[in-house]
C-alpha positions as CSV (number, residue, x, y, z in Angstrom):
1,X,22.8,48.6,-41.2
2,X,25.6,46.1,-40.9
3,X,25.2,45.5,-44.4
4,X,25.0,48.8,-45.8
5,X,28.3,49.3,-44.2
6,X,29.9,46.4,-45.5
7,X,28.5,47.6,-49.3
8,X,30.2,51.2,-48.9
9,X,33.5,49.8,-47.1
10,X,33.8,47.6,-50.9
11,X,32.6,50.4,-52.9
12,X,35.3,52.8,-51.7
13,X,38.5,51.0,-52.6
14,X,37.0,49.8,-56.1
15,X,36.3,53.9,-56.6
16,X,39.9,54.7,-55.8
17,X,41.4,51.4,-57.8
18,X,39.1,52.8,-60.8
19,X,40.3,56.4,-60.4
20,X,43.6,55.5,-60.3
21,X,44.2,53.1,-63.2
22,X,42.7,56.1,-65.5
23,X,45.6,58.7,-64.3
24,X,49.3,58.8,-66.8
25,X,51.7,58.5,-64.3
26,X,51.8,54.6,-63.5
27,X,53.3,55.7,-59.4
28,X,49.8,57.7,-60.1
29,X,51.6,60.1,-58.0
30,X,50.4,63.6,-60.0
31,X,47.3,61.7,-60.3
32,X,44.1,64.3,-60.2
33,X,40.7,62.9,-59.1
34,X,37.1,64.3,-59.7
35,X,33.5,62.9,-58.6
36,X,31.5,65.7,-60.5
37,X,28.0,66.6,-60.4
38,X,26.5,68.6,-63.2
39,X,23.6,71.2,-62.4
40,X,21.1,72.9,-64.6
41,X,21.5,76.5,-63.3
42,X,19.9,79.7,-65.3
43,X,21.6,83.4,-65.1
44,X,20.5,84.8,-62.1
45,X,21.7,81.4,-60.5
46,X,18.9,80.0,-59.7
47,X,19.0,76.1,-59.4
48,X,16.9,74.0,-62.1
49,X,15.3,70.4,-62.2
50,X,17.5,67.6,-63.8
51,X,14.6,67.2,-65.8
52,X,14.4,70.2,-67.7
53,X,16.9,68.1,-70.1
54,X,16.0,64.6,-71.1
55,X,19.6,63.9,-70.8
56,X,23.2,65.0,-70.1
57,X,26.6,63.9,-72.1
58,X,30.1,64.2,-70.6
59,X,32.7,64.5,-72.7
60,X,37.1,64.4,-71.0
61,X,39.4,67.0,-72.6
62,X,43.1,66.4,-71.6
63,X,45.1,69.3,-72.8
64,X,42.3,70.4,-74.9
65,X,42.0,67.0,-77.1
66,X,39.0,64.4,-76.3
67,X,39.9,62.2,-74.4
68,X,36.5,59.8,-73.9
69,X,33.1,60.2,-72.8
70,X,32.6,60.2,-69.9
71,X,29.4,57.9,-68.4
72,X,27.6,59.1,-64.8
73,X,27.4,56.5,-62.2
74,X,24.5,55.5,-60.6
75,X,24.4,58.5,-57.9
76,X,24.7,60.6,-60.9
77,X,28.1,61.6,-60.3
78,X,31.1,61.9,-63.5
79,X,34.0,60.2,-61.8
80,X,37.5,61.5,-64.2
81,X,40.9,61.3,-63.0
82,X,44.4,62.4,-64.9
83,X,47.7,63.7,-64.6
84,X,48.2,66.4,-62.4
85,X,50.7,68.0,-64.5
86,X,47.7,68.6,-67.8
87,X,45.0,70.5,-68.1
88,X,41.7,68.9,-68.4
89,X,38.2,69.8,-69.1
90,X,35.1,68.0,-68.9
91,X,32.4,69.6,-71.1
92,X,28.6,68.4,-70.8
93,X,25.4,69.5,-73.2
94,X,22.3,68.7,-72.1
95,X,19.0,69.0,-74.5
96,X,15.4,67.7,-74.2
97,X,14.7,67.6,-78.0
98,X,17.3,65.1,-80.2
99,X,15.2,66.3,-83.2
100,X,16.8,69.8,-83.4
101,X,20.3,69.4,-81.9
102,X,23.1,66.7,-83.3
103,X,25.5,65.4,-81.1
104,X,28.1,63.4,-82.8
105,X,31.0,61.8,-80.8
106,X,34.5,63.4,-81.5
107,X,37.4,61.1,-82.2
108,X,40.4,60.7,-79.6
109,X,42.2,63.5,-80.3
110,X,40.3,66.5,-81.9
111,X,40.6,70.0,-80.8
112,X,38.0,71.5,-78.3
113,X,38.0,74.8,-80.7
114,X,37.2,72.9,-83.9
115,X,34.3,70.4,-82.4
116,X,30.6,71.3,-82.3
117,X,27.1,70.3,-81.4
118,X,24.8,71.6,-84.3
119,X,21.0,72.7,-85.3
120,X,19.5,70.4,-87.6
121,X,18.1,71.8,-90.4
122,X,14.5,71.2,-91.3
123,X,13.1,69.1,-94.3
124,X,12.1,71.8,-96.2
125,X,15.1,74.0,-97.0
126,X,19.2,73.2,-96.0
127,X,19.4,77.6,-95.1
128,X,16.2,76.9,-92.5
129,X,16.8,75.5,-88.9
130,X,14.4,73.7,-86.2
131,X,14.9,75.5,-83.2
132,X,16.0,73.7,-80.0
133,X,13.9,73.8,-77.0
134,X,16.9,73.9,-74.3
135,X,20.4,73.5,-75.1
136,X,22.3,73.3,-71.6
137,X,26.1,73.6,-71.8
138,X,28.9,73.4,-69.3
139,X,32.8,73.4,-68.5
140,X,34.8,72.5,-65.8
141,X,38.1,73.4,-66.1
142,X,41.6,72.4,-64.1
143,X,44.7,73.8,-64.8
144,X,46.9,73.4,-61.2
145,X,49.1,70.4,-60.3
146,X,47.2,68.6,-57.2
147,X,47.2,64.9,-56.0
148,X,45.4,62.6,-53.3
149,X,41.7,61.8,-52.5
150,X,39.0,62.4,-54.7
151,X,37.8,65.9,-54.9
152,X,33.6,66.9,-55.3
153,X,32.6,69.5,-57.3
154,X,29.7,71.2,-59.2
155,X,29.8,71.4,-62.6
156,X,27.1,74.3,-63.7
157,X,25.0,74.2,-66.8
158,X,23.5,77.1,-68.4
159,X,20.7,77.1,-71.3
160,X,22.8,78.2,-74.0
161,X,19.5,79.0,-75.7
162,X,17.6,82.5,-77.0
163,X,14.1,83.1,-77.6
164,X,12.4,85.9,-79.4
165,X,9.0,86.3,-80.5
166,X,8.8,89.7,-83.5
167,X,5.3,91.6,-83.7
168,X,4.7,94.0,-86.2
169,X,1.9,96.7,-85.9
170,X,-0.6,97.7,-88.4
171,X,0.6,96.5,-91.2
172,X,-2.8,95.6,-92.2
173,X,-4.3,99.1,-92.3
174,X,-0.7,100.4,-94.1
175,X,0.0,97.7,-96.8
176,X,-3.8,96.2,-96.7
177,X,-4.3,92.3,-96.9
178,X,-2.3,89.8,-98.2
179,X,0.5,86.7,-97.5
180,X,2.6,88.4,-95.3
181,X,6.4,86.7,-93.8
182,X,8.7,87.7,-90.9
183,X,12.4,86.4,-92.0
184,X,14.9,86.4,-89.6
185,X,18.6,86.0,-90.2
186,X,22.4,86.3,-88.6
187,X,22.0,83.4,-86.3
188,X,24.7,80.2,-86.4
189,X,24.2,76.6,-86.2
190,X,26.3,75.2,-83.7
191,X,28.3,75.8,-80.6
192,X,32.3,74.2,-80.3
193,X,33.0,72.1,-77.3
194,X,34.8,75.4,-76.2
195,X,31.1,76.8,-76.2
196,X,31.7,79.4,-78.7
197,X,28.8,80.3,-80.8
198,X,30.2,79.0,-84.8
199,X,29.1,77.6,-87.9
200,X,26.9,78.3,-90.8
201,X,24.1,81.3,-91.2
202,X,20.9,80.5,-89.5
203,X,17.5,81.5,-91.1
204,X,14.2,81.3,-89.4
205,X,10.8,82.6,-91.3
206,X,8.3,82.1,-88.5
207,X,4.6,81.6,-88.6
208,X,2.1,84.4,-87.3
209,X,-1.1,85.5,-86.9
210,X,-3.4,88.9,-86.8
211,X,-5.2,90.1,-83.6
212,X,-8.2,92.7,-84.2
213,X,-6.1,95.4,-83.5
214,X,-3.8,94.6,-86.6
215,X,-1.0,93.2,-84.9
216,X,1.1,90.4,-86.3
217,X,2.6,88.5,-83.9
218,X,5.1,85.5,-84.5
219,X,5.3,82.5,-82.9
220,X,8.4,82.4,-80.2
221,X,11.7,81.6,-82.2
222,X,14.2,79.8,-80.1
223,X,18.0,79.5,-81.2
224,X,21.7,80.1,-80.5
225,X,22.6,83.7,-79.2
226,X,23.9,85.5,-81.7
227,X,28.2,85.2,-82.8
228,X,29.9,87.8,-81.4
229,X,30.5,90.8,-83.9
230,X,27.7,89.5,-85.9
231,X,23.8,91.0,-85.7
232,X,20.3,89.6,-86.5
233,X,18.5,90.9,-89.3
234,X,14.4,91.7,-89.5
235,X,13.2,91.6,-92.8
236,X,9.2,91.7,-93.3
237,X,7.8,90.4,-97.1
238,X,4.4,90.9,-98.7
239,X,3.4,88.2,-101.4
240,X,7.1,87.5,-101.5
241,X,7.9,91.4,-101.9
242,X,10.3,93.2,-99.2
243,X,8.6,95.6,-97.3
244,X,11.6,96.4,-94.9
245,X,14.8,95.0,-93.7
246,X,16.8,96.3,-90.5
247,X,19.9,95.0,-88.4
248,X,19.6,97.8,-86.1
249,X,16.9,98.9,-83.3
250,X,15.4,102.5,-83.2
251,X,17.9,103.8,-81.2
252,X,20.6,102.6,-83.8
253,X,22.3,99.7,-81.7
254,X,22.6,96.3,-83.5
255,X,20.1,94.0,-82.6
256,X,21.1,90.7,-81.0
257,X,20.3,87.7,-78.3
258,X,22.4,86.6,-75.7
259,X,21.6,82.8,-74.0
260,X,19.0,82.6,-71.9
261,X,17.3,85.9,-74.0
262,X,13.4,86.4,-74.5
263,X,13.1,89.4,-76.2
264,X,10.1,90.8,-78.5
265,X,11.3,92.6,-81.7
266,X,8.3,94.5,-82.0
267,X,8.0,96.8,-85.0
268,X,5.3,100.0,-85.8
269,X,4.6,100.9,-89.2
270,X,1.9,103.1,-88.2
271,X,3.0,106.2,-89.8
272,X,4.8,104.7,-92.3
273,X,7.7,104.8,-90.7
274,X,9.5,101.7,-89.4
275,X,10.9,101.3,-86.3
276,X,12.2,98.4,-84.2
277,X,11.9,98.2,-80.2
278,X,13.8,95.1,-78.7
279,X,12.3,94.8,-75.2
280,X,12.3,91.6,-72.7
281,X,8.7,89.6,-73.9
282,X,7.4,89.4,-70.8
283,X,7.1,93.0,-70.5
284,X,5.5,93.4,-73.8
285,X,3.4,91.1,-72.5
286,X,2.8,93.1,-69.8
287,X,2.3,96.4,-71.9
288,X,-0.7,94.9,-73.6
289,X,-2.9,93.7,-70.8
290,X,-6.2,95.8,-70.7
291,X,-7.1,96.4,-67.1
């Protein structure tokens, strides 16, 4: 115990000197200090484990221009510290799969609006994208003029992530057998440091299968919620043909994903008549077990 003392009566002052050296001001007296702790939280606030994501990057904003990255200390904490007098933001992604999402380090100086973290796109075509399995994002933001000992805070991180799976019924026993394609499109590939929704148009032409009761079901598609103003669209091919194409759900709404979404698009061509449902997937789920 003596020890351990003597360890955290050293540590303290070298935290403060480090703090300090990092603030604008050299009487560091507007000088702002942060010990932050990031936390994977979903939307109805409920607290996730730091190992949902494989890992978490910090990145310092001073008056909305990076700054630096910013490196967590062994106790997991981001330790930043700045003039008082700007406003500064640190921003942290967090994603378990580096094969779909690329990170790339701003330079000193670039705007928070005009910087990203993108989709990569597949091998096979520029227009298709891999689709990430978590992508968690977070901000904390500080605007006031404040000074003295270090302040700890949480810094939440939400799954900036959608998923949707699309069945379409019947379309066996309508159109009879052949190759048939579920294209979906209005989706972007990246998200600015800001943690708008931006870039380029997304397409994804999940695989499916048939059940015996003729329904085609896709595999789950996860991307980026959808820009705002902008709509997904549901096209279904034959041997390469269009069947149908909509943007809008039965009841005439645009169809879209917000994060943390995991929706079924779930189509009936049984009278020759398409319509589209958008419905959370674990109820369709639940709509289909046979008690």
């Amino acid at each position: 115990m003596k020890y351990a003392g003597i360890m955290t009566f050293l540590f303290i002052p070298l935290l403060v000197m480090w703090l300090a050296t990092s603030c604008v001001d050299e009487d560091n007296s507007n000088c702002v200090q942060y010990a932050l702790t990031t936390q994977l939280v979903d939307k109805s606030g409920n607290v996730l484990p730091d190992s949902t994501v494989g890992s978490v990057k910090a990145y310092l904003f001073i008056n909305n221009k990076f700054d630096h990255i910013v490196t967590a200390e062994s106790d997991g904490k981001y330790l930043i510290s700045f003039d008082g007098n700007a406003k500064a933001s640190l921003v942290a992604f967090g994603n378990m799969n580096s094969d779909s999402v690329s990170i790339h380090t701003p330079n000193e100086g670039d705007d928070i609006s005009t910087i990203s973290v993108g989709l990569l796109a597949t091998r096979s075509s520029a227009s298709y994208f891999s689709s990430p399995t978590y992508l968690f994002y977070g901000k904390f933001d500080y605007t006031s003029v404040s000074s003295g000992s270090t302040t700890t805070a949480l810094l939440p991180m939400y799954n900036q992530h959608a998923r949707v799976h699309v069945v379409a019924k019947h379309l066996q026993s309508q159109f009879g057998n052949g190759t048939y394609q579920i294209v979906l499109q209005g989706f972007r590939n990246a998200i600015t440091f800001d943690g708008t929704v931006t870039g380029d148009s997304v397409t994804y032409s999940p695989s499916g299968t048939f059940d015996s009761n003729d329904y085609y079901t896709t595999e789950a598609v996860n991307t980026l919620p959808t820009k705002t103003d902008e709509s997904v669209t549901v096209s279904i091919y034959k041997d390469g043909t269009l069947l149908w194409q909509t943007s809008t759900d039965a009841d005439g709404n645009k169809v879209t994903l917000a994060a943390e979404d995991d929706k079924a698009f779930v189509i009936d061509v049984q009278k020759l008549d398409f319509t589209l449902q958008v419905m959370s997937w674990n109820d369709y789920e639940q709509s289909t077990i046979i008690y």
